[in-house]
MMTF fields as JSON, N, C-alpha, C and O atoms, coordinates in Angstrom:
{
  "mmtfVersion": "1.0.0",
  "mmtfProducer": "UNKNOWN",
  "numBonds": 279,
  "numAtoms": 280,
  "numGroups": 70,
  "numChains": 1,
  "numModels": 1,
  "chainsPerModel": [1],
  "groupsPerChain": [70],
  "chainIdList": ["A"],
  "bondAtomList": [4, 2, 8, 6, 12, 10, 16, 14, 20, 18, 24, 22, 28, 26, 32, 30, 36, 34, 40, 38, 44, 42, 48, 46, 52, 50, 56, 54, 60, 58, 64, 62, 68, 66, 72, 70, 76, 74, 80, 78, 84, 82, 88, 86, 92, 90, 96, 94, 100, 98, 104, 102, 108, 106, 112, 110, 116, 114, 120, 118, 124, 122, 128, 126, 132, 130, 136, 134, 140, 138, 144, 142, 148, 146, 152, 150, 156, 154, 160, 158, 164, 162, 168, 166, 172, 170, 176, 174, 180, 178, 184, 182, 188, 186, 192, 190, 196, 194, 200, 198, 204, 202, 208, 206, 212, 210, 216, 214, 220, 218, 224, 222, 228, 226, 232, 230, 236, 234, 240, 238, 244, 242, 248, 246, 252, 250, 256, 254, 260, 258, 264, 262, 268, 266, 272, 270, 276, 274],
  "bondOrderList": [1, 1, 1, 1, 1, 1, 1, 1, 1, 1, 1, 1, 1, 1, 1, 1, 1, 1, 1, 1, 1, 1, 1, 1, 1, 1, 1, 1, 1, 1, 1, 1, 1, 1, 1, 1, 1, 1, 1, 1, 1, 1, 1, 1, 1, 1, 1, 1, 1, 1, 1, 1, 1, 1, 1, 1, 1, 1, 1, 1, 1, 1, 1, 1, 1, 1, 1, 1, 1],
  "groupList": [{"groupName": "UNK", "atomNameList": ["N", "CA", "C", "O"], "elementList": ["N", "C", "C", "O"], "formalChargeList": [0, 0, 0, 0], "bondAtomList": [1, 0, 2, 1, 3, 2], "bondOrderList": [1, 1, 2], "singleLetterCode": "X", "chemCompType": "L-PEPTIDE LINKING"}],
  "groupTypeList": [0, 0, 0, 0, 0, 0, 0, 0, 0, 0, 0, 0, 0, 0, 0, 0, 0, 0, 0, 0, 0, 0, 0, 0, 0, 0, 0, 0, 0, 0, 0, 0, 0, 0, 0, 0, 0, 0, 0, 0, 0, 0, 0, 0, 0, 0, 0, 0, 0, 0, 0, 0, 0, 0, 0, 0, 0, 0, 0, 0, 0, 0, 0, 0, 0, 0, 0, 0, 0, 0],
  "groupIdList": [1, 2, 3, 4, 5, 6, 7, 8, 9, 10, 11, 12, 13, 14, 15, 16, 17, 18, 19, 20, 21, 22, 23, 24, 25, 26, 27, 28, 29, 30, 31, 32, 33, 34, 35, 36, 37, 38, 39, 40, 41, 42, 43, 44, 45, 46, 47, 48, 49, 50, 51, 52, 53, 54, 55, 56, 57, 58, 59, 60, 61, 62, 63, 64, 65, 66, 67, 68, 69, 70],
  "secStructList": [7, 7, 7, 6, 6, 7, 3, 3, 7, 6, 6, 1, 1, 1, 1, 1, 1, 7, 3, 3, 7, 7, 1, 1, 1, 7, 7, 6, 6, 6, 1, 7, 7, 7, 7, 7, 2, 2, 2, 2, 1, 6, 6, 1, 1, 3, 3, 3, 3, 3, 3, 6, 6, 3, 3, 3, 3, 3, 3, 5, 7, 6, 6, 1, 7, 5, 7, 7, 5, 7],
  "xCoordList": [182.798, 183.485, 184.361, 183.871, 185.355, 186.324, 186.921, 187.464, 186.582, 187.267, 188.385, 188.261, 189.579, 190.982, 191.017, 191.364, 190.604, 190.729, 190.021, 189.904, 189.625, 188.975, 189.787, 190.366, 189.723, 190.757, 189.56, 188.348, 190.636, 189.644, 190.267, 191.419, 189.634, 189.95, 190.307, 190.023, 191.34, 191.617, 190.496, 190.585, 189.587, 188.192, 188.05, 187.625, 188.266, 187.89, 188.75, 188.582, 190.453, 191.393, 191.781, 191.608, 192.38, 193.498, 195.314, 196.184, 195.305, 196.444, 195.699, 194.538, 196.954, 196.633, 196.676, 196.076, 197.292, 197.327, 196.2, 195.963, 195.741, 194.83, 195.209, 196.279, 194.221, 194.489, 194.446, 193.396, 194.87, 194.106, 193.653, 194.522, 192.767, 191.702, 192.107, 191.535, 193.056, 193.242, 192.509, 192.152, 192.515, 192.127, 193.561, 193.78, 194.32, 196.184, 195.687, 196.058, 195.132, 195.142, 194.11, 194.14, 192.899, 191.36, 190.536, 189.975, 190.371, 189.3, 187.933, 187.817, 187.207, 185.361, 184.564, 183.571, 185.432, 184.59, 184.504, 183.599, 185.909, 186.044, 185.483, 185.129, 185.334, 185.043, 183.389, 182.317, 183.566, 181.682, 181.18, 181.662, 179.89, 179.02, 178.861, 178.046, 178.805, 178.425, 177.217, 176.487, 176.61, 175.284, 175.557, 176.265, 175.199, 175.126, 174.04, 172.982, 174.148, 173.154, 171.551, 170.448, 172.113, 170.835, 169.901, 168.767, 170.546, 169.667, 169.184, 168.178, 169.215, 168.898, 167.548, 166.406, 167.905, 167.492, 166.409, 166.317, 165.499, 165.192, 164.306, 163.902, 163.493, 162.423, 162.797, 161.895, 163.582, 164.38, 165.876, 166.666, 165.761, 167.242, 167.838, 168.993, 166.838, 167.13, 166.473, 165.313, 167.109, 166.384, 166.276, 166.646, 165.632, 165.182, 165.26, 164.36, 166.602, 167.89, 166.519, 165.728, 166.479, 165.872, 167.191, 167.537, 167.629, 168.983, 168.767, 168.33, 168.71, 168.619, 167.244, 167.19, 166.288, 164.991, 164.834, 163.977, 166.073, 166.265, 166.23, 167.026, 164.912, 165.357, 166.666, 167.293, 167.151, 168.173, 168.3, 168.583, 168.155, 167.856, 169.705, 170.681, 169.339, 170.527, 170.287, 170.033, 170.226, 170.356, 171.347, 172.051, 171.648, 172.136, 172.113, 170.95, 173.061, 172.763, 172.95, 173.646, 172.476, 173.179, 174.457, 174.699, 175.098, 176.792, 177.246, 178.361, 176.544, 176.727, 177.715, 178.46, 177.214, 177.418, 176.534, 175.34, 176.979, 175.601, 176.101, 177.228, 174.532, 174.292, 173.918, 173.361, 173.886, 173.658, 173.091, 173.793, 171.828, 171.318, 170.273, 169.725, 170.076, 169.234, 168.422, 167.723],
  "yCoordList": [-50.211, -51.148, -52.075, -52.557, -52.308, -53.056, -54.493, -54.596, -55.59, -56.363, -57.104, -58.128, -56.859, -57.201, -58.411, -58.491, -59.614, -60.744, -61.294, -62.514, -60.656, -61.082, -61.023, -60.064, -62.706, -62.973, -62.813, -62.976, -62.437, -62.746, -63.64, -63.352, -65.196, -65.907, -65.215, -64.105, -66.77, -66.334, -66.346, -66.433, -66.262, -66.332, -64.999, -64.401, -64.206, -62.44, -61.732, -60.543, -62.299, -61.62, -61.81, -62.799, -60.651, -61.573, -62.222, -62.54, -62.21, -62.961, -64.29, -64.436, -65.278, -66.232, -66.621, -67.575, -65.914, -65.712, -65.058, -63.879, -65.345, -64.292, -63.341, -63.215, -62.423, -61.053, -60.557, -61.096, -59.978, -60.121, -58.368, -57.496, -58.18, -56.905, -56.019, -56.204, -55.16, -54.592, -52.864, -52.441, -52.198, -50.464, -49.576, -48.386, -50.793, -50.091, -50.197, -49.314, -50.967, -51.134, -51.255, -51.802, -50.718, -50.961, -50.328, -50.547, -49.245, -48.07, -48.898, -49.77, -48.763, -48.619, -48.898, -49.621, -47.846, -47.968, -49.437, -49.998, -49.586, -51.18, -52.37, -53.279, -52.484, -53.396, -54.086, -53.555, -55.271, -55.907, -56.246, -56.824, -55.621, -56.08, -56.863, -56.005, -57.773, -59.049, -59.479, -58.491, -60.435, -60.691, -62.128, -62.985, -62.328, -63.843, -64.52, -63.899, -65.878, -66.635, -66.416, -65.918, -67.024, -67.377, -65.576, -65.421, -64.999, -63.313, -63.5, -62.791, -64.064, -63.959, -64.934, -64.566, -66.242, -67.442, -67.633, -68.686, -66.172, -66.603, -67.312, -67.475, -68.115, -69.234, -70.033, -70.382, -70.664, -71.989, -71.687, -70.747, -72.84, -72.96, -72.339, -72.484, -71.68, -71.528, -69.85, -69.609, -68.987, -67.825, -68.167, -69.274, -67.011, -66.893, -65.774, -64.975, -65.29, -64.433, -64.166, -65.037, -62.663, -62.366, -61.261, -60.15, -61.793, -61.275, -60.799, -61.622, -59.546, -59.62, -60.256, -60.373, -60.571, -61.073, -62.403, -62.952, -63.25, -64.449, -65.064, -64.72, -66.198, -66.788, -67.427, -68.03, -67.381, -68.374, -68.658, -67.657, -69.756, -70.4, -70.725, -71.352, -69.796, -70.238, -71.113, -70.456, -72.203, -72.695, -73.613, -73.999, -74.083, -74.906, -76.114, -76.517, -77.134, -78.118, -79.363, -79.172, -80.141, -80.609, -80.72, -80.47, -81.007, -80.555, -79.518, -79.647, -77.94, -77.396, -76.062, -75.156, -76.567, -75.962, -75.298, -75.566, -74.188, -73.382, -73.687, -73.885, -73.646, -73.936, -73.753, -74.767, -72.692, -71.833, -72.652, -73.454, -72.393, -72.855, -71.902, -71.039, -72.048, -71.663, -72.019, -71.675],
  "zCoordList": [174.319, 175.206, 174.373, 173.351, 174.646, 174.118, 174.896, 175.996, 173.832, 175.085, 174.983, 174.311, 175.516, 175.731, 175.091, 173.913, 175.919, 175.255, 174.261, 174.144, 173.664, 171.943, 170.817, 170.307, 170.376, 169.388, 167.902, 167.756, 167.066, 165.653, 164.982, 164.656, 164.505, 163.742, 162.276, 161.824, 161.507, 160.087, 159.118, 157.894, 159.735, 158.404, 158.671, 157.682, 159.746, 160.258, 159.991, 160.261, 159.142, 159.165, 157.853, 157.141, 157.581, 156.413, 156.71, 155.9, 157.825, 158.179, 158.881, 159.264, 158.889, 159.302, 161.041, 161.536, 161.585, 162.667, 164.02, 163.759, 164.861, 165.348, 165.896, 166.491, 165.73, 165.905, 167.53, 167.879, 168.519, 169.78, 169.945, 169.939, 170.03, 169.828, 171.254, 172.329, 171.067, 172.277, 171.798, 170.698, 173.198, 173.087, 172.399, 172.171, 172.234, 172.099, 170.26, 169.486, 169.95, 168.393, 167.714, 166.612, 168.299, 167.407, 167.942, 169.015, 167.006, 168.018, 168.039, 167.179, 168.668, 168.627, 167.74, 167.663, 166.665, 165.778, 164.549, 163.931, 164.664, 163.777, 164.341, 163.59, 165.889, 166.323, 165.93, 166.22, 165.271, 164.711, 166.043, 167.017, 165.73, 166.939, 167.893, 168.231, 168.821, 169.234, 169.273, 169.355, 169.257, 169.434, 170.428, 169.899, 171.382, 171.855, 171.137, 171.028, 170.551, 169.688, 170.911, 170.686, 172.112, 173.469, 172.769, 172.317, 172.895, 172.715, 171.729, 171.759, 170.701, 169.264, 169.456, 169.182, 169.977, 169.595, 170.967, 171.597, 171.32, 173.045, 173.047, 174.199, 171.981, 171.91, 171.448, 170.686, 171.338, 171.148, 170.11, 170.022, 169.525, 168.872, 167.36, 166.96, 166.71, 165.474, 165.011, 165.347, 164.405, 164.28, 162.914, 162.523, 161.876, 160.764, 160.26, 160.517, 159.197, 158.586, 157.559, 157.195, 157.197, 156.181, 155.173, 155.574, 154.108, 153.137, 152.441, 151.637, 151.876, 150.378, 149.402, 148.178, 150.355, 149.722, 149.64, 148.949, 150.701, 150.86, 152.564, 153.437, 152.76, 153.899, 154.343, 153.472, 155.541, 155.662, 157.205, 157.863, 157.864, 158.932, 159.568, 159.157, 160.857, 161.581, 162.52, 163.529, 162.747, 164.499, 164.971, 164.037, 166.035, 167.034, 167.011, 166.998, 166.996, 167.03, 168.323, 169.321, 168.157, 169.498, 170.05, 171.231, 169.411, 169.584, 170.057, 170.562, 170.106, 169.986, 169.133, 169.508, 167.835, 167.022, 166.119, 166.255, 164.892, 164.585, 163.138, 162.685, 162.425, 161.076, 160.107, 159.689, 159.191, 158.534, 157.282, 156.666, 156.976, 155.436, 154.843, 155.53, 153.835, 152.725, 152.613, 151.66]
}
């Protein structure tokens, strides 16, 4: 499934511009996964990233923003 209006920021690109993800220009297969955080996070606010043999704590903050640490 592909979805029309999905932009990719310049941290996802190497142009500076966003990209807009159409079926005309990005097969299936390039497209990264989605995950909604709520699916990840279904007992509260923060999951727990296992890397490379390293914890790393994502969660939510009140602002609603997400926060990645070590």
């Amino acid at each position: 499934m592909v979805e029309s209006d999905r932009k990719i920021g310049p941290d996802e690109s190497s142009s500076s511009k966003p990209l807009e993800v159409t079926e005309a220009n990005v097969s299936p297969a390039f497209l990264p996964k989605i995950i909604k955080f709520s699916e990840l996070a279904r007992c509260g606010d923060e999951v727990w990233i296992e890397f490379e043999s390293q914890l790393y704590r994502l969660r939510k903050t009140k602002q609603g923003k997400l926060i990645l640490t070590k």
